[in-house]
C-alpha positions as CSV (number, residue, x, y, z in Angstrom):
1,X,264.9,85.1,206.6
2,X,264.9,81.4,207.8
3,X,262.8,78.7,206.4
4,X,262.2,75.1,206.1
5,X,261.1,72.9,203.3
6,X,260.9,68.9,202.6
7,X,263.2,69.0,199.4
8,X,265.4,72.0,198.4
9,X,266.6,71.5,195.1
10,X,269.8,73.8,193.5
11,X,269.6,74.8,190.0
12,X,267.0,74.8,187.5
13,X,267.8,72.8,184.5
14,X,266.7,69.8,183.1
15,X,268.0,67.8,186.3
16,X,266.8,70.6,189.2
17,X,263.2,70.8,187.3
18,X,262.2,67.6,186.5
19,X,263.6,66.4,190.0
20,X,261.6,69.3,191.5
21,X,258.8,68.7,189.4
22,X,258.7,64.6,190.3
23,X,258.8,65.3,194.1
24,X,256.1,68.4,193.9
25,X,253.8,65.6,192.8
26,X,254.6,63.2,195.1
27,X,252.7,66.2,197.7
28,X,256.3,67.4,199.1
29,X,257.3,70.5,199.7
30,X,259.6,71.8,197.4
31,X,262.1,75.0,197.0
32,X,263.6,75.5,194.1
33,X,266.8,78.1,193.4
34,X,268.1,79.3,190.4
35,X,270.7,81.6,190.0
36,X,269.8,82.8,186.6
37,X,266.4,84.5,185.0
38,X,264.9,82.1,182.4
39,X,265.4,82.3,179.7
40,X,269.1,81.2,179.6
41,X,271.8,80.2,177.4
42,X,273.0,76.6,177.7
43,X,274.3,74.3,175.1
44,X,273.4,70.6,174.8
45,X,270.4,70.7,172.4
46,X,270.2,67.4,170.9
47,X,268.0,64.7,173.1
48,X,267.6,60.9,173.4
49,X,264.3,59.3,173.1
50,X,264.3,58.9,177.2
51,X,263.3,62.6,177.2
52,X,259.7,61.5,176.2
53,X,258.9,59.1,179.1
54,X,260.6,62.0,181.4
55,X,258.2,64.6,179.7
56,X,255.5,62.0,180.7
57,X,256.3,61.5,184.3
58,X,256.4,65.4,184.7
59,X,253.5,65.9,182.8
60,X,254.9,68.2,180.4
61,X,254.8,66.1,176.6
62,X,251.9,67.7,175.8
63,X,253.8,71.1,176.2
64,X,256.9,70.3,174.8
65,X,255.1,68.7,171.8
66,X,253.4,72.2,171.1
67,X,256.5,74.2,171.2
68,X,257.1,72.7,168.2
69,X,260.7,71.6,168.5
70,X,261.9,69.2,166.3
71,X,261.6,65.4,166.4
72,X,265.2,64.2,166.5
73,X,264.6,60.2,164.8
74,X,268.2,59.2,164.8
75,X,272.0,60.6,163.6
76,X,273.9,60.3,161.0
77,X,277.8,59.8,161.0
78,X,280.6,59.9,159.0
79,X,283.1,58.1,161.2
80,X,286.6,57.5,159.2
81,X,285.5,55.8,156.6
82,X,282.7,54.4,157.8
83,X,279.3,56.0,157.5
84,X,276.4,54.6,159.3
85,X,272.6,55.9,160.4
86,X,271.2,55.1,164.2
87,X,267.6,54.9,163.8
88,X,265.2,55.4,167.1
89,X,262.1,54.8,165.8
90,X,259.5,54.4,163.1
91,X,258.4,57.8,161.8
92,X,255.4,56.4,160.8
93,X,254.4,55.8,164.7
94,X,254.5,59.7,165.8
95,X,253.7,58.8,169.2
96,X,256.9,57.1,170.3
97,X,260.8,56.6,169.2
98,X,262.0,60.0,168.8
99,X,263.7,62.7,170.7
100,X,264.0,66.6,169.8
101,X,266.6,68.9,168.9
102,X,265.8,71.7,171.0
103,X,266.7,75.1,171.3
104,X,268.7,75.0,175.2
105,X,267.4,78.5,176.3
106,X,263.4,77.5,175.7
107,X,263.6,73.8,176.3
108,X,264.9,74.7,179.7
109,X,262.5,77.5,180.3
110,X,259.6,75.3,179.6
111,X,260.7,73.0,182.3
112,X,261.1,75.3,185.0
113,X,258.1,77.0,184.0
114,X,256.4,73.8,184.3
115,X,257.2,72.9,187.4
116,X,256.4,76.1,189.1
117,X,252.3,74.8,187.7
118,X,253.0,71.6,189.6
119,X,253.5,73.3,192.8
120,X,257.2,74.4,193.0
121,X,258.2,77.4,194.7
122,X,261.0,78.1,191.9
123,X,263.0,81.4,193.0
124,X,265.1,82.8,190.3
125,X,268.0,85.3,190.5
126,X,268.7,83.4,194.0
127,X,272.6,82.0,194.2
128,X,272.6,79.5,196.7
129,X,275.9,80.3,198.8
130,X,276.6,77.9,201.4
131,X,275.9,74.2,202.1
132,X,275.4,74.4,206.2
133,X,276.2,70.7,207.9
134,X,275.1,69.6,211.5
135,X,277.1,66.5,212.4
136,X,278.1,65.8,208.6
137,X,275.1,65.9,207.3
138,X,273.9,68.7,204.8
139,X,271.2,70.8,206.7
140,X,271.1,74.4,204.8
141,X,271.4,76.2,202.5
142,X,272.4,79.8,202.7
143,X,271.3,81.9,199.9
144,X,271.9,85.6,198.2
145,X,270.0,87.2,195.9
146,X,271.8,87.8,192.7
147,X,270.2,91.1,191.6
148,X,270.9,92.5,195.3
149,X,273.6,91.3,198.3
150,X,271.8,93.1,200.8
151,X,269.1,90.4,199.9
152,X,269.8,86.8,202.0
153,X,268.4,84.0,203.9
154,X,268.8,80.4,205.1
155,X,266.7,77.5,203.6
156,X,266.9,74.5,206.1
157,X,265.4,70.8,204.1
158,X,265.2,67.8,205.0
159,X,267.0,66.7,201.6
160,X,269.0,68.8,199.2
161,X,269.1,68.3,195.4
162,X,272.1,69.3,194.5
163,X,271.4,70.5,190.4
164,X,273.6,73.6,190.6
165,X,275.3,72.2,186.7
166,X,279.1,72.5,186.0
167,X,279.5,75.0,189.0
168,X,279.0,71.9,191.1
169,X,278.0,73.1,194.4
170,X,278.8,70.2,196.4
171,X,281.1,68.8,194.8
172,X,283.6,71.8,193.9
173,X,282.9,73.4,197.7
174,X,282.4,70.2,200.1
175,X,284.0,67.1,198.5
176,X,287.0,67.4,197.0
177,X,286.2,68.4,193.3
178,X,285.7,65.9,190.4
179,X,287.5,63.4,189.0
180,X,287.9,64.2,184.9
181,X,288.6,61.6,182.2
182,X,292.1,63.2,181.1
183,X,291.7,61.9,177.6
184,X,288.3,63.4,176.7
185,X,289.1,67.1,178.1
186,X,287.8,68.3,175.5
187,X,287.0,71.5,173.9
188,X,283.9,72.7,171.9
189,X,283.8,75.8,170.0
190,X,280.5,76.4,168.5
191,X,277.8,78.7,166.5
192,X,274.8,79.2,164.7
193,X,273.6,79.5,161.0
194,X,271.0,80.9,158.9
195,X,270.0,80.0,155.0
196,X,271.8,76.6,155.6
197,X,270.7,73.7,153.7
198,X,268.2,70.8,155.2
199,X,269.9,67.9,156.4
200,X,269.3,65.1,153.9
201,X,271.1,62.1,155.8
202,X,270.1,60.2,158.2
203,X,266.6,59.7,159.7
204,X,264.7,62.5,159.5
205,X,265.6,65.2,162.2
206,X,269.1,63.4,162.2
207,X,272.0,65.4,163.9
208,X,274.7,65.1,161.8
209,X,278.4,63.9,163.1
210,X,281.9,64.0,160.9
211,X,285.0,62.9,162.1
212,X,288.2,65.5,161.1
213,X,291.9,65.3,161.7
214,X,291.5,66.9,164.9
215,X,288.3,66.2,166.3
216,X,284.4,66.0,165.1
217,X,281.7,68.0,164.2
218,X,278.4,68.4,165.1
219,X,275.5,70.2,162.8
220,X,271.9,69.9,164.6
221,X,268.9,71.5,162.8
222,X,267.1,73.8,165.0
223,X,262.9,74.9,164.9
224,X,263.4,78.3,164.2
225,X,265.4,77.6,161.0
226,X,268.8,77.7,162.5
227,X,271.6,75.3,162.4
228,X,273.9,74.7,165.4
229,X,277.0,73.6,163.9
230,X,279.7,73.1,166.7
231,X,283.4,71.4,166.5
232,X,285.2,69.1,169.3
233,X,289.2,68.7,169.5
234,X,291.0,67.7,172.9
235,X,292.0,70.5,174.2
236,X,295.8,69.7,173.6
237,X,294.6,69.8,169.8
238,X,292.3,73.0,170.0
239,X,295.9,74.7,172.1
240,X,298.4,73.9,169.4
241,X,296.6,75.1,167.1
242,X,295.7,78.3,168.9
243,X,300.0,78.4,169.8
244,X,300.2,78.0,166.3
245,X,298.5,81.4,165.5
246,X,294.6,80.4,164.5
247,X,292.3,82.4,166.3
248,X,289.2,80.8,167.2
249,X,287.0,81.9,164.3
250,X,290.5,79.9,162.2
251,X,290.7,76.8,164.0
252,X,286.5,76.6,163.8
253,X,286.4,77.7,160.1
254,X,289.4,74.9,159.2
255,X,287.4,72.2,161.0
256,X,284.1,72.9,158.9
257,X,286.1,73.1,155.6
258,X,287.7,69.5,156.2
259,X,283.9,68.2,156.4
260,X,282.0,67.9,152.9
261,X,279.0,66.5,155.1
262,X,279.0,70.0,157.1
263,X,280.3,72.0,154.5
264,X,277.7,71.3,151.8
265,X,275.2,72.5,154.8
266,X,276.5,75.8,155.1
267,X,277.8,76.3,151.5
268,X,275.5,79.8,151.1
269,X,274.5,79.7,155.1
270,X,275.5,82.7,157.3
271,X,277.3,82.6,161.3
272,X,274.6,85.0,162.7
273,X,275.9,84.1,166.3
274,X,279.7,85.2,167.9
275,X,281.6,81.9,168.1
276,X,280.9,80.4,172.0
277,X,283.4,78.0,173.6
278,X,283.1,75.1,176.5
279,X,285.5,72.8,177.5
280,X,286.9,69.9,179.9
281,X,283.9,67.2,178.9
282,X,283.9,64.5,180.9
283,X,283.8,64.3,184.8
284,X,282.4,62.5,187.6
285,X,281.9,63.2,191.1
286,X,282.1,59.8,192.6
287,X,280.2,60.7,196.1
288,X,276.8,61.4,194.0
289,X,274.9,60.9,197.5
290,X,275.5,61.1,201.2
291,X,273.7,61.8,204.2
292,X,271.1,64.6,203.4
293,X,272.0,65.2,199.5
294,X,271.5,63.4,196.0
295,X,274.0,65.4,193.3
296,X,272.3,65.1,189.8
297,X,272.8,66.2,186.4
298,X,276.0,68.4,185.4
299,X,276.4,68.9,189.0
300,X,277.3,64.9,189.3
301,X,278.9,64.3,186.2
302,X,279.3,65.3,182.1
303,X,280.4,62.9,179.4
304,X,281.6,63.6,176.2
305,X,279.1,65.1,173.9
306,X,279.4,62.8,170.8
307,X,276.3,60.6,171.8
308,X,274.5,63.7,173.3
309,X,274.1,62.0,176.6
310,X,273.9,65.5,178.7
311,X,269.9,65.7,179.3
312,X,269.6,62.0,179.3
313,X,271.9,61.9,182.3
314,X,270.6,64.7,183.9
315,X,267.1,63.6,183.8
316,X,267.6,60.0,184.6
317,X,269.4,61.3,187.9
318,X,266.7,63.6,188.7
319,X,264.1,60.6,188.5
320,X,266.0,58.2,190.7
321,X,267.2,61.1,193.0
322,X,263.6,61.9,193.4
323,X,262.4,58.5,193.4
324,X,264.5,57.4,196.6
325,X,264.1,60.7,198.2
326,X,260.3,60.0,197.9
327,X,260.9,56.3,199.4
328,X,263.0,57.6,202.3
329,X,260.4,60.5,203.3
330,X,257.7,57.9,203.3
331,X,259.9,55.5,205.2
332,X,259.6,52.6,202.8
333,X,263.8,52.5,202.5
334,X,266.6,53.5,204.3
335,X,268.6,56.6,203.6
336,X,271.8,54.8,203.5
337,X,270.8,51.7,201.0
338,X,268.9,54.2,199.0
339,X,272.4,56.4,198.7
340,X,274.5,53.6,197.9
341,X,272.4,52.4,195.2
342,X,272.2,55.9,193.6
343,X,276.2,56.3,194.0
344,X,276.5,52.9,192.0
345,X,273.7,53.2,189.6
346,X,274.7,56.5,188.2
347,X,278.2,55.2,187.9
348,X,277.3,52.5,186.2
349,X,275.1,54.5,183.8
350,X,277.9,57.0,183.6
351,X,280.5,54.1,182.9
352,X,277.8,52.5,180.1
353,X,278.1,55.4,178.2
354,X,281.8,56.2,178.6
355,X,282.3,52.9,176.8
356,X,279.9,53.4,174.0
357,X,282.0,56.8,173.4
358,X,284.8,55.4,173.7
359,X,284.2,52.5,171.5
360,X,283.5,55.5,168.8
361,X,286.9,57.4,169.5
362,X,288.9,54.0,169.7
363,X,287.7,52.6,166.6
364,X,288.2,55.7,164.7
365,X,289.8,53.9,161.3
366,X,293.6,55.2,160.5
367,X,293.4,57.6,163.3
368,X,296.9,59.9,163.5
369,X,296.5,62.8,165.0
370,X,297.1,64.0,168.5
371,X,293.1,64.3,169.0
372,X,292.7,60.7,168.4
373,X,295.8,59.3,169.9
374,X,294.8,61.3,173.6
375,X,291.9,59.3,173.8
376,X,294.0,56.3,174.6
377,X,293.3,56.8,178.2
378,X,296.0,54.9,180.8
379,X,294.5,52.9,183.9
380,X,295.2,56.0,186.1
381,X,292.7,57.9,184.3
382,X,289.8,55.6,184.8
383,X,290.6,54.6,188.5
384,X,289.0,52.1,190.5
385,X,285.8,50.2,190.7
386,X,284.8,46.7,188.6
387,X,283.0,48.3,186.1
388,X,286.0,50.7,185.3
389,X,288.1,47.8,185.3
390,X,286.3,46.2,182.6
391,X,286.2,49.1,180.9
392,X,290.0,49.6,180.6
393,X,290.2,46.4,179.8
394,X,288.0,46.8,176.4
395,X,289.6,49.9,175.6
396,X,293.1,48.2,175.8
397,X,292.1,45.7,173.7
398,X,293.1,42.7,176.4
399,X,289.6,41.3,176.4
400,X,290.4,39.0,179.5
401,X,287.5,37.2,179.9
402,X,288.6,35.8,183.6
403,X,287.4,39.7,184.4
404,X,284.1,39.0,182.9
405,X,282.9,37.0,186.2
406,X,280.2,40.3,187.4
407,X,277.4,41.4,185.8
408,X,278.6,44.7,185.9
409,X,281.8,44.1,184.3
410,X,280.4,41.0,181.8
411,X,277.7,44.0,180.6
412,X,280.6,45.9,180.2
413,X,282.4,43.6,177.8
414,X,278.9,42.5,176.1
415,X,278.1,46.3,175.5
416,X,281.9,46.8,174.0
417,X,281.6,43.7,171.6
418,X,278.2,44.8,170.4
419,X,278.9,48.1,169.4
420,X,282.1,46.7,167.4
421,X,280.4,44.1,165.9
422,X,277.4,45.9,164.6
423,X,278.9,49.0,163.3
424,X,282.5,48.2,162.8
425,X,282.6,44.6,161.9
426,X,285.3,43.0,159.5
427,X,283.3,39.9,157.9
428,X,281.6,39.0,161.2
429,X,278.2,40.6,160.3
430,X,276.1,41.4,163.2
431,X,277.2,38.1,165.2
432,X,278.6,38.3,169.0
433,X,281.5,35.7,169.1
434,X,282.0,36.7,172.9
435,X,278.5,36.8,173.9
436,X,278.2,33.3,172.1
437,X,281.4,31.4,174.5
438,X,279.2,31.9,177.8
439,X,277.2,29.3,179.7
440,X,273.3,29.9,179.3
441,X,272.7,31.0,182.3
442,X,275.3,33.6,182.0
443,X,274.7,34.9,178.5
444,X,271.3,35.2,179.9
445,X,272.4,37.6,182.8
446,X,274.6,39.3,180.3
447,X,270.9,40.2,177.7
448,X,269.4,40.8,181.0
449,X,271.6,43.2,182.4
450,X,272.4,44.8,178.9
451,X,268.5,45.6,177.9
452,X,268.1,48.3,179.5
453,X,271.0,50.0,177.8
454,X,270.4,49.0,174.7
455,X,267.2,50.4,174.7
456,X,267.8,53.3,176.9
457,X,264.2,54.9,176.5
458,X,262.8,52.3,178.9
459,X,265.0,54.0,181.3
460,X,264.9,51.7,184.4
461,X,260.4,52.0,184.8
462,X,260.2,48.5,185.2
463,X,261.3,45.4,187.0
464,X,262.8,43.9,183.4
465,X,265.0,47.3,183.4
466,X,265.9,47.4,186.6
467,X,269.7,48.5,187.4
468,X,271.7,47.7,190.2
469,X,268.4,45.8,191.8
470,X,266.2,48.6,192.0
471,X,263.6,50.3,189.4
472,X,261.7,53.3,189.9
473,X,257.6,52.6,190.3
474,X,255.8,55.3,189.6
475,X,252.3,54.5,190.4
476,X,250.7,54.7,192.8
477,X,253.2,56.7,194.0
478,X,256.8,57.4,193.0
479,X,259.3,54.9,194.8
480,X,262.3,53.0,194.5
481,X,261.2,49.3,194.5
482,X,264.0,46.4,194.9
483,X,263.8,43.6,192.1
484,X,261.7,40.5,193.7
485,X,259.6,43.4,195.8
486,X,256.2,44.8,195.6
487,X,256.4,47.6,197.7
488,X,253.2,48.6,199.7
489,X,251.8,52.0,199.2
490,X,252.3,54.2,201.7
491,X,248.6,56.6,202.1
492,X,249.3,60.0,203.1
């Protein structure tokens, strides 16, 4: 069976939906495969504030708000010896500032639920098989139909939204694999509880993070009473202790008992789920776009989970994905500028967050173990690029402010010395010493450029937000719009 549609999109998660979702109201047609049957396992269940104005684009807050998930306000860590809350928002403004702890399995299924009412034609138990290329560019998709061989077909698109998740169908088949961060391949080995106590610290709905000899924990209060509680060690750590002779249930059951925080939680709690491991955090597939494809979500990259960035990547890839596919099919851009700002700006975002993490890990107080001292990543690790430049350059501690000429890599820097300063300052308060040595002009670009990641929930909707010199417009139509531009709207 041989078909054609205007978007095929792989994989229905956060990413595939939402990006299926956006361009199924833009009036395109859209395919959407999924190997799986909703509902389905996944892990990464605490969400940033962005997740609202990406329920509101796809027209699904009022849904998720009745499902009754709940409202994640901040975290809470213990960090070393430092202890410190992040607050999002004002729980006395329900409307806004919050994001949810959610429960992967119906979060998920909502979505793709969702976007088959928006006029998707989501197939699931359908593996897409093949990428098909005519002169380089993708073209097809062969399929197979996971509950039968005998079952196949060939989907030919115009554009292909690669969302397939860590199998990374593009990236893993058709351009060389990934490139991991070597000093966050990590492992997470994690579980559920019942008759746990109710997180007390932090905002309310707080996940809960602890630092411990050989990694950090997580413990994330669920709406149907459970508690994830999960643990994170490099995998060197998690292997030596496993060589040592801890099974898995040992190494996760010495992690929890080094955490008072996560202890007191589960003190008369009970593991009603087997113990479930993932592992090698932290990749990114640095050709994110090319001629007929966008790669978004898991599929493109995955960073660390300590700042439970997962879903806010995904989704933020989905919406510029589908917001320059959306300009290209209308022909207000070209397919090439529109790829090469999508390769950079999801770098960049990627890159943003690395440091943040990193900053975390690195400033880890009286850190000895072999957890802690992997993180020291070498140049080779991070590779090429002027934001990754200025990244190793923070994380060395050289802080050479002749590499602080760019935006990208002066945001870089700005981002690095805020972070330090607010939350791990030695007598400097909440003062930016660095920030304060610029010219005004510069210091300016630097708050300009750094805005939108320091308040990540206006996730790149306006002109002030923009990154890289584009910002999504969603009305009256979804687009990519260049800073300085109004684009015109296109009638169809």
């Amino acid at each position: 069976m041989n078909e054609h549609t205007h978007v095929l999109v792989v994989g229905g998660g956060p990413a595939g939906s939402t990006a299926a979702t956006l361009l199924a109201r833009e009036g395109f047609q859209v395919i959407l495969l999924e190997r799986d049957q909703h509902p389905r396992e996944h892990i990464g269940e605490s969400l940033l504030p962005s997740i609202l104005n990406v329920l509101d684009l796809i027209g699904a807050r009022e849904k998720a708000e009745a499902h009754g998930f709940v409202k994640k306000w901040g975290g809470y860590l213990e960090w070393g010896e430092d202890t410190f809350e992040i607050n999002f928002g004002d729980p006395a403004e329900p409307d806004q500032g919050y994001g949810f702890q959610v429960i992967r399995s119906e979060f998920d299924h909502l979505l793709i639920q969702h976007a088959e009412t928006q006029g998707v034609d989501v197939r699931q138990n359908v593996r897409a098989a093949e990428v098909l290329f005519t002169d380089g560019r993708a073209t097809s998709v062969r399929w197979t139909d996971t509950r039968d061989a005998t079952r196949t077909g060939e989907i030919s698109f115009d554009y292909l939204i690669d969302a397939s998740g860590r199998a990374g169908l593009m990236a893993t088949k058709y351009l060389g694999g990934r490139r991991y961060n070597e000093g966050f391949r990590n492992i997470a080995a994690y579980s559920y509880w019942t008759g746990t106590k109710q997180p007390k610290s932090g905002p309310p709905g707080a996940i809960q993070v602890a630092a411990v000899t050989d990694g950090w924990l997580w413990a994330i209060p669920l709406h149907d009473g459970t508690l994830s509680v999960g643990v994170v060690a490099h995998k060197q750590s998690f292997q030596a202790r496993r060589d040592g002779g801890r099974t898995i249930e040992q190494v996760y059951a010495d992690a929890l008992a080094e955490s008072p925080l996560v202890s007191d939680l589960i003190e008369h709690g009970t593991r009603v789920r087997p113990i479930q491991v993932e592992q090698d955090f932290s990749y990114i597939c640095e050709e994110s776009a090319g001629p007929g494809y966008f790669i978004a979500g898991d599929a493109a990259s995955f960073l660390d989970p300590l700042l439970s960035t997962g879903v806010h990547l995904a989704t933020f890839s989905a919406t510029l994905a589908s917001a320059g596919v959306s300009s290209i099919l209308r022909g207000e851009l070209a397919e090439q500028e529109v790829a090469e700002y999508y390769r950079g700006a999801y770098q960049t975002a990627y890159i943003r967050f690395l440091v943040l993490v990193s900053s975390l890990y690195l400033n880890y107080r009286g850190k000895k173990s072999l957890f802690w001292e992997a993180h020291e990543m070498s140049r080779e690790d991070v590779g090429d690029g002027e934001v990754i430049k200025a990244f190793w350059n923070v994380v060395s501690g050289l802080e050479d402010l002749g590499d602080a000429d760019s935006g990208a890599s002066a945001l870089v820097f700005s981002e690095m010395r805020r972070l330090i300063d607010v939350y791990f300052a030695k007598d400097s308060g909440r003062d930016d010493a660095w920030l304060a040595t610029l010219p005004e002009d510069e210091r300016r670009q630097v708050l300009d450029e750094v805005k939108p990641l320091v308040a990540p929930n206006e996730y790149a909707l306006s002109e002030e937000t923009a990154l890289n010199g584009f910002y999504v417009r969603t009305t009256p139509h979804l687009a990519l719009v260049r800073v300085g531009e109004q684009a015109a709207a296109v009638e169809r």
